[in-house]
C-alpha positions as CSV (number, residue, x, y, z in Angstrom):
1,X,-93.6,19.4,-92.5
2,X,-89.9,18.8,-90.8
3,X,-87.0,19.9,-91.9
4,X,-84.4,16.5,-92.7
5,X,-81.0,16.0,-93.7
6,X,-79.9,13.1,-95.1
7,X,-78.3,11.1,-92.8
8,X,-78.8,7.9,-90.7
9,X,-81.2,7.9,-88.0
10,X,-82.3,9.5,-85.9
11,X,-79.2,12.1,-86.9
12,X,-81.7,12.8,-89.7
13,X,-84.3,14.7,-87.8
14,X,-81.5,17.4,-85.6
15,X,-83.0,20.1,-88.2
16,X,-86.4,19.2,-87.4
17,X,-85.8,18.9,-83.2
18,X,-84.2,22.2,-83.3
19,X,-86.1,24.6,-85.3
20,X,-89.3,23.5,-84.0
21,X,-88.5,25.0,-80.8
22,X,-90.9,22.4,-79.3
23,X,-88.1,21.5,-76.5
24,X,-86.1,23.9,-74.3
25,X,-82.6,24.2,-74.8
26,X,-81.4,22.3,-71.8
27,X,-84.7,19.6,-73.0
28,X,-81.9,18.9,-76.2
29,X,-79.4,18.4,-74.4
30,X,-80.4,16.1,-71.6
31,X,-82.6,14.2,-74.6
32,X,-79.3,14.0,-76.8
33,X,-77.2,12.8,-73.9
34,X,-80.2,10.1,-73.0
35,X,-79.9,9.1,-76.8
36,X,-75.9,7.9,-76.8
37,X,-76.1,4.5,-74.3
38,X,-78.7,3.6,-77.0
39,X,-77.0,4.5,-79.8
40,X,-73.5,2.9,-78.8
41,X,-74.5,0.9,-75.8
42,X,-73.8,-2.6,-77.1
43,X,-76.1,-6.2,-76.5
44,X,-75.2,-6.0,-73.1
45,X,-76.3,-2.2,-72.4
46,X,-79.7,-3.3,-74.1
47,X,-80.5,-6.6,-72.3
48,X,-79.9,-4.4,-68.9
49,X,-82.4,-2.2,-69.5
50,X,-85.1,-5.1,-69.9
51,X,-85.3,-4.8,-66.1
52,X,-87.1,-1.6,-66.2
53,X,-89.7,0.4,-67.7
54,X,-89.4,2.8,-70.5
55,X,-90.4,5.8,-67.9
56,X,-87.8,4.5,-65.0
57,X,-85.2,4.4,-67.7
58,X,-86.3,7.9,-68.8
59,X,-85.7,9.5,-65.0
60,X,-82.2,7.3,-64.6
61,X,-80.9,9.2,-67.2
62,X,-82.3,12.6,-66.4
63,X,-85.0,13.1,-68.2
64,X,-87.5,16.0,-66.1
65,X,-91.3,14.3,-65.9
66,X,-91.8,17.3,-68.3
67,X,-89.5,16.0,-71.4
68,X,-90.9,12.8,-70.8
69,X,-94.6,13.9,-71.4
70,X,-94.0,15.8,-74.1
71,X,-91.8,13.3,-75.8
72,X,-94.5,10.4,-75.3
73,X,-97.2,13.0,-76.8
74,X,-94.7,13.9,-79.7
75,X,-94.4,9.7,-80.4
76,X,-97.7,8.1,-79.4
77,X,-100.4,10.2,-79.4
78,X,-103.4,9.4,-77.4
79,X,-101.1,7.7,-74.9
80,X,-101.2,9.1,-71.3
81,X,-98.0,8.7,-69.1
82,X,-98.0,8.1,-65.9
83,X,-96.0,11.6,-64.5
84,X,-96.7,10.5,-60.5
């Protein structure tokens, strides 16, 4: 079971992201950068990223092929994702 506190989401789950020791350090950090344009992006930062698919907007922002596999497995299991 993961750790929570009680806060808004996805604030909620920082206890359970880094005790789990499932990502690297640097994995955090690049995945808690990647989260603020959709946290505070606005209608117009959303409708912007309609253009493209969930795995280019993963690599525009950083993300290694690596975090992206491992956070795909962590959300949808079963899924493959493409990683060529």
């Amino acid at each position: 079971m993961f750790r929570t506190w009680k806060l808004p989401s996805p604030f909620h789950l920082i206890p359970a992201i880094t005790s789990n020791h499932y990502f690297t350090l640097t994995e955090m950090i690049t995945f808690t950068k990647m989260l603020m344009p959709i946290l505070f992006g606005g209608q117009k930062y959303y409708a912007e990223q309609d253009k493209m698919t969930y795995e280019e907007w993963h690599q525009r922002q950083g993300v290694s092929k690596r975090l992206l596999k491992k956070n795909v497995r962590a959300d949808v299991a079963g899924t493959e994702v493409s990683t060529t």
